[in-house]
C-alpha positions as CSV (number, residue, x, y, z in Angstrom):
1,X,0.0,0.0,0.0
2,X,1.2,3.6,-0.8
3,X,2.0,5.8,1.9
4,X,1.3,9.5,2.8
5,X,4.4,10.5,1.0
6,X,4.1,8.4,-2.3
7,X,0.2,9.4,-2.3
8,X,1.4,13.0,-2.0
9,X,3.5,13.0,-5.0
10,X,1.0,11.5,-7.0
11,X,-1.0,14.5,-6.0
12,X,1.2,17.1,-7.0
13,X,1.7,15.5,-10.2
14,X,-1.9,15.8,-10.6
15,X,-1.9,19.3,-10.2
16,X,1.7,20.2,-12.5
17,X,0.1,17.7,-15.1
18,X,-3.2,20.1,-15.2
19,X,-1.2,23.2,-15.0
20,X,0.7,22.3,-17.9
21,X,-2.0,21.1,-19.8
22,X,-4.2,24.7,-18.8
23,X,-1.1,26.2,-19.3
24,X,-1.5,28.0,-16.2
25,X,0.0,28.2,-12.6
26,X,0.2,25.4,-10.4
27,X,0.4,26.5,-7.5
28,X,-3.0,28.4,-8.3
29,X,-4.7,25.6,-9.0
30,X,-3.4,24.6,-5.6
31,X,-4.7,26.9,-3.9
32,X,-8.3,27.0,-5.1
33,X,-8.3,23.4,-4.2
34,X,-7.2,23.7,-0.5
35,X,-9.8,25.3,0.9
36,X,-12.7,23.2,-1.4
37,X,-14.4,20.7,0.9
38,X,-15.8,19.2,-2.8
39,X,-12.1,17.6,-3.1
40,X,-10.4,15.7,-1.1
41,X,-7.9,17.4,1.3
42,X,-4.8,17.7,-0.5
43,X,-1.5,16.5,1.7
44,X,0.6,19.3,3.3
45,X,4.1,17.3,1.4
46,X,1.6,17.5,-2.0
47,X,1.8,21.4,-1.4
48,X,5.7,21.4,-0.5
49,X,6.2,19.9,-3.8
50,X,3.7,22.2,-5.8
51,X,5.2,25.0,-4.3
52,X,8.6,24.0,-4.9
53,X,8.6,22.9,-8.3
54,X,6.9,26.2,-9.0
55,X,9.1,28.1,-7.3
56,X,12.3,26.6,-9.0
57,X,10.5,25.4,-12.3
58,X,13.0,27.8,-14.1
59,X,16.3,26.2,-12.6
60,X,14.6,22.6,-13.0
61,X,13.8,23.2,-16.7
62,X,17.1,24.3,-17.0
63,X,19.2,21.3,-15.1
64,X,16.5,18.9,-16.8
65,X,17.0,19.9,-20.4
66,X,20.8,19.3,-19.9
67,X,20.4,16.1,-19.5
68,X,17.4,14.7,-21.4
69,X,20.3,13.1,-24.2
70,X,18.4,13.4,-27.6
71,X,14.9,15.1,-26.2
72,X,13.7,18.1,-25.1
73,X,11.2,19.1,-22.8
74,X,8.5,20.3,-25.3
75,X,8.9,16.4,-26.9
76,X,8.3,14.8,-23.4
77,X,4.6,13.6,-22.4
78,X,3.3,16.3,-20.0
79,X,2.4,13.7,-17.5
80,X,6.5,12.6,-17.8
81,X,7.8,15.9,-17.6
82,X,5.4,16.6,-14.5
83,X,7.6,13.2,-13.3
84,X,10.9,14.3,-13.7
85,X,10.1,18.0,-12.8
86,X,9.2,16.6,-9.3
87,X,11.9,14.0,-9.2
88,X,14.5,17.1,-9.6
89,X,12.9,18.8,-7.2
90,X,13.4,16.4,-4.8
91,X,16.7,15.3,-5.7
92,X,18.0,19.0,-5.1
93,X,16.1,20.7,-2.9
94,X,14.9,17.7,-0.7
95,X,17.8,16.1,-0.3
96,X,18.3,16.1,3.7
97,X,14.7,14.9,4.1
98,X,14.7,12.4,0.9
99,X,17.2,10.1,-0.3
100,X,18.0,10.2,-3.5
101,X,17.2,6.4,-3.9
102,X,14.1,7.6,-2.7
103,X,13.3,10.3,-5.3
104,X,14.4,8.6,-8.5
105,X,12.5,5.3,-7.0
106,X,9.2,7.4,-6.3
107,X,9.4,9.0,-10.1
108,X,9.9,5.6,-11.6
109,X,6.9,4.3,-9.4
110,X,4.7,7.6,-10.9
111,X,5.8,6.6,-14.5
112,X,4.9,3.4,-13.7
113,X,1.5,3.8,-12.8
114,X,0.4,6.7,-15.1
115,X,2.5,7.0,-18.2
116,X,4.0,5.0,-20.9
117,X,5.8,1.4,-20.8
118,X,8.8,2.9,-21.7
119,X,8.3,6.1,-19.3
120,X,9.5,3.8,-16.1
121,X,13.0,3.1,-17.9
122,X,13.4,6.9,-19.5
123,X,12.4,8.5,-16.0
124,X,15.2,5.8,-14.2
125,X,17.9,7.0,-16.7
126,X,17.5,10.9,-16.7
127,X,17.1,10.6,-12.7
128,X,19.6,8.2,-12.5
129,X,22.3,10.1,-14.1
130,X,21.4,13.2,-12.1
131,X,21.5,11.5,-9.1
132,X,25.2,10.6,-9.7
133,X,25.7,14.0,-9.6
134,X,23.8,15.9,-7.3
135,X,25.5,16.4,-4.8
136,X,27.6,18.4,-7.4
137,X,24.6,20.4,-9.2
138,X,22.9,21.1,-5.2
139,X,25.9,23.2,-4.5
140,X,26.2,24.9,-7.6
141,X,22.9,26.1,-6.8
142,X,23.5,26.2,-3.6
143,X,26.6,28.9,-4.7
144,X,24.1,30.9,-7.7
145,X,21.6,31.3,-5.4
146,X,23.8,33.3,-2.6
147,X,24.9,35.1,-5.5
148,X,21.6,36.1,-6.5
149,X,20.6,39.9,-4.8
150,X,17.3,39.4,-2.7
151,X,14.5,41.4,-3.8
């Protein structure tokens, strides 16, 4: 049986999925769902994630696109780039509360259940490959982002 965790990311791709297909902002659609009582309550970790990729969607999109090898994100299924947006996320900005085992495991799990039959393998190699590295890429953005001036 899933837990709270693994039911929260399905959650939050639920809500990047329909953002991206609306073309709109996620963490908008968020919000007019919290305080609905016609939908079901929607997991404080779902809204961590929302949040976040939101918040760094720019960086992700960025990191991501370097390492699709032969793709780009406009080519991707929306519902496997909501994956992988997510499983960046977590692999560099959740890193001291989510192993990275644990993140590319979860997105490979997500592609599993609502993608392709070759999403599971795809989402594994991209994540995979980044998670090699991210200890690396976390403190290089880690080192841009104290670089950045605060508004």
């Amino acid at each position: 049986m899933a837990g709270a965790r693994s039911k929260a990311r399905k959650r939050a791709i639920d809500f990047l999925y329909e953002a991206d297909q609306r073309d709109s902002d996620a963490v908008t659609l968020l919000a007019d769902r919290v305080g609905n009582t016609e939908v079901p309550p929607v997991h404080e970790y779902a809204v961590k994630l929302v949040e976040g990729v939101v918040e760094h969607g720019e960086r992700i999109d960025e990191v991501l696109s370097q390492h699709l090898e032969g793709w780009t994100l406009d080519r991707l299924p929306v519902v496997d780039r909501a994956i992988l947006r997510l499983g960046v996320y977590e692999l560099l900005w959740c890193a001291e509360d989510v192993p990275p085992v644990v993140a590319v495991d979860e997105a490979v799990e997500l592609a599993r259940s609502l993608s392709t039959d070759d999403s599971p393998r795809f989402v594994n190699g991209v994540l995979g490959r980044m998670s090699n590295i991210a200890s690396r890429l976390r403190r290089t953005i880690k080192a841009e982002e104290q670089q950045q001036p605060v508004d």
